[in-house]
C-alpha positions in Angstrom: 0.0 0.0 0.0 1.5 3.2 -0.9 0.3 6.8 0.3 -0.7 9.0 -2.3 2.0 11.5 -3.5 1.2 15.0 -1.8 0.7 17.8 -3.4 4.2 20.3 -3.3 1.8 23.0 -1.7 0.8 19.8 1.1 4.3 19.0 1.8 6.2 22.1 1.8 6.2 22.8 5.5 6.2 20.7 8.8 2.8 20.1 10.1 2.0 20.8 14.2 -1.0 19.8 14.6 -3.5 22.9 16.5 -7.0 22.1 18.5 -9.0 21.7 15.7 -6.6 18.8 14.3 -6.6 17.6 17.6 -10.1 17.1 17.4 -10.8 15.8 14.1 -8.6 13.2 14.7 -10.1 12.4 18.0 -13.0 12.1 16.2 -11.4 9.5 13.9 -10.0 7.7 16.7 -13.6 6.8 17.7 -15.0 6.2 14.8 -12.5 6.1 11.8 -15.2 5.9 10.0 -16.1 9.1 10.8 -17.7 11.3 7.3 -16.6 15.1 6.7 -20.1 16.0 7.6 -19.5 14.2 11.5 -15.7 16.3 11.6 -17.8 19.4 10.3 -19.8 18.9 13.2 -17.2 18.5 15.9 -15.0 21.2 14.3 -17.6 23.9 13.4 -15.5 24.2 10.0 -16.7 23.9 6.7 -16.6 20.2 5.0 -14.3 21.9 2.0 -11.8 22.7 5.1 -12.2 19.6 7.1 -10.9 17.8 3.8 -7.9 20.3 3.4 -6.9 19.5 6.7 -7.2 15.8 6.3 -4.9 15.9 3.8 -2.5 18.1 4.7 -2.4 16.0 8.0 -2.0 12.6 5.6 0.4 14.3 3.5 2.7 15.4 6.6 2.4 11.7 7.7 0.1 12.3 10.7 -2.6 11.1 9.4 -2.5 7.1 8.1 -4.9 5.1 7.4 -4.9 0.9 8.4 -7.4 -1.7 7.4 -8.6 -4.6 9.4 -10.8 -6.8 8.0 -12.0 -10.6 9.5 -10.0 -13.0 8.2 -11.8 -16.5 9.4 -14.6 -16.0 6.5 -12.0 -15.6 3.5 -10.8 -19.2 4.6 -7.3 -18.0 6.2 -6.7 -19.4 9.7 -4.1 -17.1 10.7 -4.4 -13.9 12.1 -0.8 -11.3 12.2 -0.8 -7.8 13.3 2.4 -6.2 12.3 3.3 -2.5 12.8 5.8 -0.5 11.4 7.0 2.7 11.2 8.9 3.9 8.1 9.3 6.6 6.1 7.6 6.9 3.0 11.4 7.4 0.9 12.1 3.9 2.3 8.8 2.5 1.2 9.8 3.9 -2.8 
């Protein structure tokens, strides 16, 4: 799985993430499958601007996204979790 290439204008700075981050991605860590219209809600910001920050987030690499699905009904007994952390010039 590779991360989508940001945008130049994404990736030019360092991200720190303020309140409102904070909170949108509080929200996510609820419910990750939070829509723009539930972070519009718990941000008071527009959905156009909840999106920006999304990706500027995913872009900076503070934002990921990981899938889980249950294995036992596609027919494949064994269940590994592995995390890592890399960067995305060592994934390339």
């Amino acid at each position: 799985m590779r991360a989508p290439a940001p945008s130049p204008d994404l990736a030019a700075a360092p991200v720190t993430p303020d309140a409102v981050d904070h909170a949108m991605l509080e929200a996510l860590r609820i419910d990750g499958r939070a829509t723009l219209t539930d972070l519009q809600r718990v941000t008071g910001m527009s959905e156009t601007a909840v999106r920006k920050r999304l990706d500027r987030l995913r872009a900076a690499g503070v934002r990921h996204i990981a899938a889980e699905y249950d294995h036992e009904p596609l027919g494949q007994g064994i269940e590994a979790l592995v995390w890592l952390t890399v960067s995305l010039h060592d994934l390339v």
